[in-house]
N, CA, C and O atoms as CSV, one atom per row, in Angstrom:
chain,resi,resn,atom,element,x,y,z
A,1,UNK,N,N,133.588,169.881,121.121
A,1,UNK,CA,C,132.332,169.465,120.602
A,1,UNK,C,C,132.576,168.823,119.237
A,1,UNK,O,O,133.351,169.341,118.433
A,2,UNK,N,N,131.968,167.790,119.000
A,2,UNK,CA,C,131.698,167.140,117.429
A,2,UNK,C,C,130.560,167.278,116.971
A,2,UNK,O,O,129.392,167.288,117.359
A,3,UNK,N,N,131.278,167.409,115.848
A,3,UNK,CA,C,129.545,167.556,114.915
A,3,UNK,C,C,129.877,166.518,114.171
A,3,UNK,O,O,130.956,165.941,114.039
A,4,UNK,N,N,128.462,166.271,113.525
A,4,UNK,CA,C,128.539,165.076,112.695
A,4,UNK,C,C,127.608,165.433,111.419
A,4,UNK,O,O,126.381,165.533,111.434
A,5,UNK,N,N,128.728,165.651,109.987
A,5,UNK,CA,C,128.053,166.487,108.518
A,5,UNK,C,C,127.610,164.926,107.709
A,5,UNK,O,O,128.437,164.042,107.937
A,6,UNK,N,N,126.650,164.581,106.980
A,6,UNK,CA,C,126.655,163.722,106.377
A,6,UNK,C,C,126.376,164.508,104.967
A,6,UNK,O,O,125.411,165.192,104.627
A,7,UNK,N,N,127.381,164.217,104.387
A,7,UNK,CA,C,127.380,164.569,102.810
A,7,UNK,C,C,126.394,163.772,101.571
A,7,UNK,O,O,126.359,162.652,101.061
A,8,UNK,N,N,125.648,165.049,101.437
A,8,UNK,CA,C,124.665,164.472,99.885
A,8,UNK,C,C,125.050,165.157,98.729
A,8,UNK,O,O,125.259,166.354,98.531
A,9,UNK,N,N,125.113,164.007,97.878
A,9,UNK,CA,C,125.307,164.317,96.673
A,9,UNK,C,C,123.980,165.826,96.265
A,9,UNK,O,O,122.770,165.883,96.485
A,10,UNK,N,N,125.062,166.970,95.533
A,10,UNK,CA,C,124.589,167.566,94.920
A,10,UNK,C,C,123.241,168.538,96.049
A,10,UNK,O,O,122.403,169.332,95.621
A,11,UNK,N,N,123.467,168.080,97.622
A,11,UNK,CA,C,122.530,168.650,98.033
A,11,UNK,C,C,123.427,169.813,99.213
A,11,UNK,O,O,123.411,171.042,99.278
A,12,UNK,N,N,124.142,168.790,100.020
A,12,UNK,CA,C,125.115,170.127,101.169
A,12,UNK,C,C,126.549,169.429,100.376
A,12,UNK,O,O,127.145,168.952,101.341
A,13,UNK,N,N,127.073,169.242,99.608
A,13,UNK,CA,C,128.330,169.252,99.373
A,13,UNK,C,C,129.544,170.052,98.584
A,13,UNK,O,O,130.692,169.778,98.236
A,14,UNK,N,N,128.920,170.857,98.518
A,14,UNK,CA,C,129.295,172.390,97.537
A,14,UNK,C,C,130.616,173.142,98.189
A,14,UNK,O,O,130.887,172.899,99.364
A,15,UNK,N,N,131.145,173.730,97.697
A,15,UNK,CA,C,132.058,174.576,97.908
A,15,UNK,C,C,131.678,175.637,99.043
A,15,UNK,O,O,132.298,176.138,99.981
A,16,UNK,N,N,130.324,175.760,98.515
A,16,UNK,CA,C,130.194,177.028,99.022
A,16,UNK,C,C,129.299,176.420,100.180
A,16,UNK,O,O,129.420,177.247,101.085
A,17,UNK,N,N,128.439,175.380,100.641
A,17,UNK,CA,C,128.317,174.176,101.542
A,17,UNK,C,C,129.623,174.862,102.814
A,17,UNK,O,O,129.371,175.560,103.796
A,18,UNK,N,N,130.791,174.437,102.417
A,18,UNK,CA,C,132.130,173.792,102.955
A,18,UNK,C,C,132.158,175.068,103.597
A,18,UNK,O,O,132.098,175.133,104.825
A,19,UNK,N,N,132.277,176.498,102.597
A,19,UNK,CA,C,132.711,177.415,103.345
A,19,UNK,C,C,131.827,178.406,104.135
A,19,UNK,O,O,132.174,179.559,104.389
A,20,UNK,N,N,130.639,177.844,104.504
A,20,UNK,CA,C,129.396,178.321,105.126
A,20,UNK,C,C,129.722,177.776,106.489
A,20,UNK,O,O,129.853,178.437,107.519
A,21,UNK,N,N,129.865,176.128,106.310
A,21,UNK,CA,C,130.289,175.748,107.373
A,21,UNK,C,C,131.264,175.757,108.180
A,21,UNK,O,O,131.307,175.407,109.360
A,22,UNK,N,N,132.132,176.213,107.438
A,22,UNK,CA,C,133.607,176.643,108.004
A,22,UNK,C,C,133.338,178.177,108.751
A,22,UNK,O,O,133.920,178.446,109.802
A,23,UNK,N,N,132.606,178.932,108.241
A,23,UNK,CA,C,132.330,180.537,108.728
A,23,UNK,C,C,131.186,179.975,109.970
A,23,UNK,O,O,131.035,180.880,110.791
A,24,UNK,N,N,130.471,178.912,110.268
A,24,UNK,CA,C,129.466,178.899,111.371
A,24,UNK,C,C,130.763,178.135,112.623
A,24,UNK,O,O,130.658,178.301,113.838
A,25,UNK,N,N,131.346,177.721,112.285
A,25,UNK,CA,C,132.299,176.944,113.177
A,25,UNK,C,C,133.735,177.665,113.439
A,25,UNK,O,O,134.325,177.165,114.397
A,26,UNK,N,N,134.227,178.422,112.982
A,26,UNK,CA,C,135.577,179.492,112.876
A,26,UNK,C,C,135.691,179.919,114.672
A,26,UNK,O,O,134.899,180.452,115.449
A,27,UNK,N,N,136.927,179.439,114.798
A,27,UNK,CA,C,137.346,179.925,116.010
A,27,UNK,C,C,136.815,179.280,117.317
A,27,UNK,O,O,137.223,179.656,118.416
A,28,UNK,N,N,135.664,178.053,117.128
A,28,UNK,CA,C,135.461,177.410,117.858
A,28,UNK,C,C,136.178,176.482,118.174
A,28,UNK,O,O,137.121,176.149,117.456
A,29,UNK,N,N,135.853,175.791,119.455
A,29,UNK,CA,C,136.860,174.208,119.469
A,29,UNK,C,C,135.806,173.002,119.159
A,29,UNK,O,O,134.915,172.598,119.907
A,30,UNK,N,N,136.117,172.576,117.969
A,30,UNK,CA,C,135.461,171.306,117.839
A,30,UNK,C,C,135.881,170.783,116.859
A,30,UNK,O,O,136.893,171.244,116.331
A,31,UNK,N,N,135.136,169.504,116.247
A,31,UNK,CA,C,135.838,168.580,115.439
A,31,UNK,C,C,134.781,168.113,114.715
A,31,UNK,O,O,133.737,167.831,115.303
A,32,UNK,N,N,134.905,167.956,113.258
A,32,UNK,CA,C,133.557,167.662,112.224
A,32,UNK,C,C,133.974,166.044,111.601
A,32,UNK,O,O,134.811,165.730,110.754
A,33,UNK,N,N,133.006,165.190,112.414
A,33,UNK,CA,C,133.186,164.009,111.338
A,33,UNK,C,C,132.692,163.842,109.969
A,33,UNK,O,O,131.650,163.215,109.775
A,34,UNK,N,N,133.268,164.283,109.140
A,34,UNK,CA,C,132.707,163.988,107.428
A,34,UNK,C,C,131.473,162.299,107.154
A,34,UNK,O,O,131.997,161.189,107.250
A,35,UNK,N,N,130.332,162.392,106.919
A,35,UNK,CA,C,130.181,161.378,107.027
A,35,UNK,C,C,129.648,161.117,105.374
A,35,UNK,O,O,129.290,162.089,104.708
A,36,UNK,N,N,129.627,159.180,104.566
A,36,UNK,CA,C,129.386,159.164,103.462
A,36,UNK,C,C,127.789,158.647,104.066
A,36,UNK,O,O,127.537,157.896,105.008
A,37,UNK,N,N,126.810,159.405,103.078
A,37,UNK,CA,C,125.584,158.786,102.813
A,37,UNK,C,C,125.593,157.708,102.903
A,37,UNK,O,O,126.753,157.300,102.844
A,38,UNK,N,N,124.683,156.713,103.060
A,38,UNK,CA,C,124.666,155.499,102.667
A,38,UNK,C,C,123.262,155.050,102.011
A,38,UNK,O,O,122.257,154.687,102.621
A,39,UNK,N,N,123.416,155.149,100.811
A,39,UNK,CA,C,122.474,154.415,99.963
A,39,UNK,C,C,120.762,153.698,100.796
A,39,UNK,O,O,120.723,153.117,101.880
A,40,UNK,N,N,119.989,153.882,100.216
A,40,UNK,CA,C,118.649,153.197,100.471
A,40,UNK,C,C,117.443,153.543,99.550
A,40,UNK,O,O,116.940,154.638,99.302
A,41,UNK,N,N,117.161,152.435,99.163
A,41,UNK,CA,C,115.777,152.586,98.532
A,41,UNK,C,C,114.337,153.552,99.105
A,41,UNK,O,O,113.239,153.875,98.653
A,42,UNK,N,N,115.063,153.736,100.262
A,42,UNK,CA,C,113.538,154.563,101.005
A,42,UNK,C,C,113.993,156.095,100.285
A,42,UNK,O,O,113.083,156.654,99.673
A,43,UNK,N,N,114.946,156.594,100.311
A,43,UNK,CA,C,115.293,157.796,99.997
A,43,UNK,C,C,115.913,158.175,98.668
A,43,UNK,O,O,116.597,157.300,98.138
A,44,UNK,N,N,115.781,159.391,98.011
A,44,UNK,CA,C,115.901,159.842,97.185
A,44,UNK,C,C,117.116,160.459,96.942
A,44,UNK,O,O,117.336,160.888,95.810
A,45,UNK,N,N,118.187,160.608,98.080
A,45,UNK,CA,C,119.765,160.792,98.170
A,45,UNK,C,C,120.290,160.152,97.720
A,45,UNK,O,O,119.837,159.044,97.432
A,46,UNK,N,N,122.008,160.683,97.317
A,46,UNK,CA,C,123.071,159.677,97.063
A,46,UNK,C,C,124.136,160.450,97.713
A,46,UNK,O,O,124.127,161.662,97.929
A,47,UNK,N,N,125.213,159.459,98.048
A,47,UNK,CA,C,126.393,160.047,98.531
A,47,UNK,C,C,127.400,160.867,97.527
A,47,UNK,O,O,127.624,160.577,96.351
A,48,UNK,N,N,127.951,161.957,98.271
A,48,UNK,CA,C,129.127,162.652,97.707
A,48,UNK,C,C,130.130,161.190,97.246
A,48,UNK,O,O,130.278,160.103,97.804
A,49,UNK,N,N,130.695,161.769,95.978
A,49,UNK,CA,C,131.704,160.937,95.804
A,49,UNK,C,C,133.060,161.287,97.203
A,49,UNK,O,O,133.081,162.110,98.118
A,50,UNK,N,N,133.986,160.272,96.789
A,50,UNK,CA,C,135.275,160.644,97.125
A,50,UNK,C,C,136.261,161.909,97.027
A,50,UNK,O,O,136.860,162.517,97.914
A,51,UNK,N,N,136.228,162.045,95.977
A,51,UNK,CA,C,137.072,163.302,95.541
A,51,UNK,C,C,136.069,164.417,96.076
A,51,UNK,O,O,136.666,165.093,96.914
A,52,UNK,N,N,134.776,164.845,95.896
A,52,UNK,CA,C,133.991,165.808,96.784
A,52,UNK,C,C,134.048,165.967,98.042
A,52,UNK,O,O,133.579,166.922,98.660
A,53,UNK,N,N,134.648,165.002,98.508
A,53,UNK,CA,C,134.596,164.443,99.926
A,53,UNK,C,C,135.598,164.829,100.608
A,53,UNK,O,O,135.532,164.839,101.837
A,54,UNK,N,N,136.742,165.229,99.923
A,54,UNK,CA,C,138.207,165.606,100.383
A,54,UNK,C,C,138.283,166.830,100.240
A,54,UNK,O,O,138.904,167.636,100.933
A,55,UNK,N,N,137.474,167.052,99.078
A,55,UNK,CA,C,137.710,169.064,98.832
A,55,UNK,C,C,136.930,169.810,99.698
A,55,UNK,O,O,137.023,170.996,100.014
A,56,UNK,N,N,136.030,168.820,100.092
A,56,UNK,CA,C,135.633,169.710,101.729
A,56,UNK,C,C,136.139,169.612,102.638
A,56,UNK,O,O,136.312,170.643,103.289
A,57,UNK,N,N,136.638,168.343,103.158
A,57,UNK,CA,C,137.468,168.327,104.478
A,57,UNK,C,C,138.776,169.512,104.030
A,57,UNK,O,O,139.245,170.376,104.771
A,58,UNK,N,N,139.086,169.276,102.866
A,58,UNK,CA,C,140.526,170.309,102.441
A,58,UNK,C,C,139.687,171.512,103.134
A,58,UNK,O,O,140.011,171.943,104.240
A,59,UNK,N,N,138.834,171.907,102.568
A,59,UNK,CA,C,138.485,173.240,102.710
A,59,UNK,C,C,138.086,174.043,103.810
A,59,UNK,O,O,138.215,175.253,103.995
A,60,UNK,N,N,137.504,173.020,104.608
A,60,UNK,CA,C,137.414,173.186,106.156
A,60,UNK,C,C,138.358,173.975,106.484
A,60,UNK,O,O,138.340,175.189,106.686
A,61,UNK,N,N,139.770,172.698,106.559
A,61,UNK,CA,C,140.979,172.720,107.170
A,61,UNK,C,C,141.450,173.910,106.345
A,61,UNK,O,O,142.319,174.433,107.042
A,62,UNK,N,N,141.345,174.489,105.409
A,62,UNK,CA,C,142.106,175.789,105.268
A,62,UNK,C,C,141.602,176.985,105.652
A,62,UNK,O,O,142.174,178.048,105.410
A,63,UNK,N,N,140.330,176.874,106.370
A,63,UNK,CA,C,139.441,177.722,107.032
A,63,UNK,C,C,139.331,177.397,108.476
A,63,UNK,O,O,138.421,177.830,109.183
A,64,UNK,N,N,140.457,176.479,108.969
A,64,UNK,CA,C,140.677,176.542,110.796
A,64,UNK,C,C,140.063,175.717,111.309
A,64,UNK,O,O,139.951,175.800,112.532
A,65,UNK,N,N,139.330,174.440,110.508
A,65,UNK,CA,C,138.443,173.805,111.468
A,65,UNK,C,C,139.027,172.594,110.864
A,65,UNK,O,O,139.401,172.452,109.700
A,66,UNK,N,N,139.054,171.507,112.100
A,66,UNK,CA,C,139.497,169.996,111.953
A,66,UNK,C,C,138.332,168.679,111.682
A,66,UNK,O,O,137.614,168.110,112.505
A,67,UNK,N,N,138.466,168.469,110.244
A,67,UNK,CA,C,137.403,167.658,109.851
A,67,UNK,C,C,138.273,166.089,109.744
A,67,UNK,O,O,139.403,166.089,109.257
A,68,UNK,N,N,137.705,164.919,110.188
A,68,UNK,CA,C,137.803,163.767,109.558
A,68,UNK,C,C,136.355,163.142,108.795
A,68,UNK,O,O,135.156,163.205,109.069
A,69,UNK,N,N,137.510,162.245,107.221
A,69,UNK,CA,C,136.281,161.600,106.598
A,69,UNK,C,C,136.138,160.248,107.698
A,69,UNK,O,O,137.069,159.661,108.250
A,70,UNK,N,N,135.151,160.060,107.778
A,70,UNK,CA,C,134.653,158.764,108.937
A,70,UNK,C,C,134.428,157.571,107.854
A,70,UNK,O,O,133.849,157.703,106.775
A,71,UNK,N,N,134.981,156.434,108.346
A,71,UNK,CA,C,134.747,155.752,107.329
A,71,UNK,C,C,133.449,154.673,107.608
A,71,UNK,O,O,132.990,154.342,108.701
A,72,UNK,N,N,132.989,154.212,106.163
A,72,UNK,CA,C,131.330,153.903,106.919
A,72,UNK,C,C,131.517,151.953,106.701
A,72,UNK,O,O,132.137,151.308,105.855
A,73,UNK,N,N,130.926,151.647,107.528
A,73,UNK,CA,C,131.095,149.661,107.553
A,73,UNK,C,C,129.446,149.513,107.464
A,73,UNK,O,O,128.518,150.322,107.495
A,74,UNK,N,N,129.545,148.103,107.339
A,74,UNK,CA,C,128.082,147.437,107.059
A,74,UNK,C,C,127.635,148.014,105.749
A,74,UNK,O,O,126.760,147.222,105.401
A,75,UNK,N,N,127.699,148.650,105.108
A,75,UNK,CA,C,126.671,149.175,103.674
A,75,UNK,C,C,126.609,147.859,102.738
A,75,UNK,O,O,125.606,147.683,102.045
A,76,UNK,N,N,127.978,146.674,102.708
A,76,UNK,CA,C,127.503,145.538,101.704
A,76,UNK,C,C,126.674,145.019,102.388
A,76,UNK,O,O,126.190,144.218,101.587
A,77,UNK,N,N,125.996,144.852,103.565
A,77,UNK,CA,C,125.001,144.016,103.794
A,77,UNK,C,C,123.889,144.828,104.507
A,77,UNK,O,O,123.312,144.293,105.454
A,78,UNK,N,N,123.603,145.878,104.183
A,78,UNK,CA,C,122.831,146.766,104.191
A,78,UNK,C,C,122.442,147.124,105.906
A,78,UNK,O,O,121.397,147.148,106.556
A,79,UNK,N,N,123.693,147.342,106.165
A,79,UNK,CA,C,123.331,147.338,107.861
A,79,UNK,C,C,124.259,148.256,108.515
A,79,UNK,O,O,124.782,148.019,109.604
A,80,UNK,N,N,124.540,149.826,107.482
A,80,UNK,CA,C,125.167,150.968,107.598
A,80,UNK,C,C,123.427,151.727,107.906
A,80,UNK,O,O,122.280,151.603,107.478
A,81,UNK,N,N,124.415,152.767,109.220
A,81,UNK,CA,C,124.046,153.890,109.624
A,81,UNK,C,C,122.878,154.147,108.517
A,81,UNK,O,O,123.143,154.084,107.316
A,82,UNK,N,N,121.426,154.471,109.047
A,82,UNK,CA,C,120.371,154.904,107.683
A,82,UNK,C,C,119.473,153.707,107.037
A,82,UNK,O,O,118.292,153.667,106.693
A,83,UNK,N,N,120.748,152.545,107.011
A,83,UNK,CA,C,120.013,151.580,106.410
A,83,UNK,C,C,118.785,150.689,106.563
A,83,UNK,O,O,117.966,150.101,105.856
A,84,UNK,N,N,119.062,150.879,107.781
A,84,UNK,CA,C,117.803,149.631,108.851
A,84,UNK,C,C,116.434,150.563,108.647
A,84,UNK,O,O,115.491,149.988,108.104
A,85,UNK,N,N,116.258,151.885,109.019
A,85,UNK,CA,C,115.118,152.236,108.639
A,85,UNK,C,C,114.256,151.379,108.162
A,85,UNK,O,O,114.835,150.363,107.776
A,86,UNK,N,N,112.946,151.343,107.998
A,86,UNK,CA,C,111.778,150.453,107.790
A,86,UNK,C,C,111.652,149.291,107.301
A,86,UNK,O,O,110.557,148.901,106.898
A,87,UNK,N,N,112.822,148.487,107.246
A,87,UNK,CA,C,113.320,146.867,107.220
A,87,UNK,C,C,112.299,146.525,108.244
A,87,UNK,O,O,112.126,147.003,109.365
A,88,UNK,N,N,111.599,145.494,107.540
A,88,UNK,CA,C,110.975,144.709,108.504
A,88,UNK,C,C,111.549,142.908,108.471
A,88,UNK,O,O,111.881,142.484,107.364
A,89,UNK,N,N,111.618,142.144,109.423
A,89,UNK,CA,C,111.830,140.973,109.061
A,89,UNK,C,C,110.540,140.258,109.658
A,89,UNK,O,O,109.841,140.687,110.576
A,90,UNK,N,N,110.346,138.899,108.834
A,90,UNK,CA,C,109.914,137.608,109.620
A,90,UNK,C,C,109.944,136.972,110.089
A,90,UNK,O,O,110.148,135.826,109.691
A,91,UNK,N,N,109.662,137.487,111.837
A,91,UNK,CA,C,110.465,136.275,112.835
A,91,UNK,C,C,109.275,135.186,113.295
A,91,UNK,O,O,109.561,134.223,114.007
């Protein structure tokens, strides 16, 4: 099974975040894609930095569970995962 974590700044990216999630997932078989926020004016989030971003996957992985950071495309042209939300165009 995969799960899929999307990391917010200052909201699930904590230490103690990491090792909550590591104790709900322990001993299972599955695989956690780390994901980065992606920015938008509709919302009031921001993404975990980088370095936050690793000390959880670290931390996972020293608690038995296999995390990758996923890496995110489209955000320079605003057409990452989140982004499209209530974009309207004029066709």
């Amino acid at each position: 099974m995969t799960f899929e974590y999307v990391l917010l700044k200052e909201v699930n990216d904590t230490i103690k975040d990491a090792k909550e999630l590591a104790k709900l997932l322990k001993e299972k078989l599955c695989h956690v894609n780390l994901i980065s926020f992606n920015p938008s004016s509709k919302t009031k989030f921001t993404p975990s930095n980088r370095e936050r971003m690793l000390l959880f996957q670290q931390l996972l992985a020293a608690n038995g569970v296999n995390a990758t950071i996923r890496k995110s495309k489209g955000s320079d042209i605003s057409a990452a995962c989140g982004q499209l939300s209530g974009q309207m165009s004029n066709v």
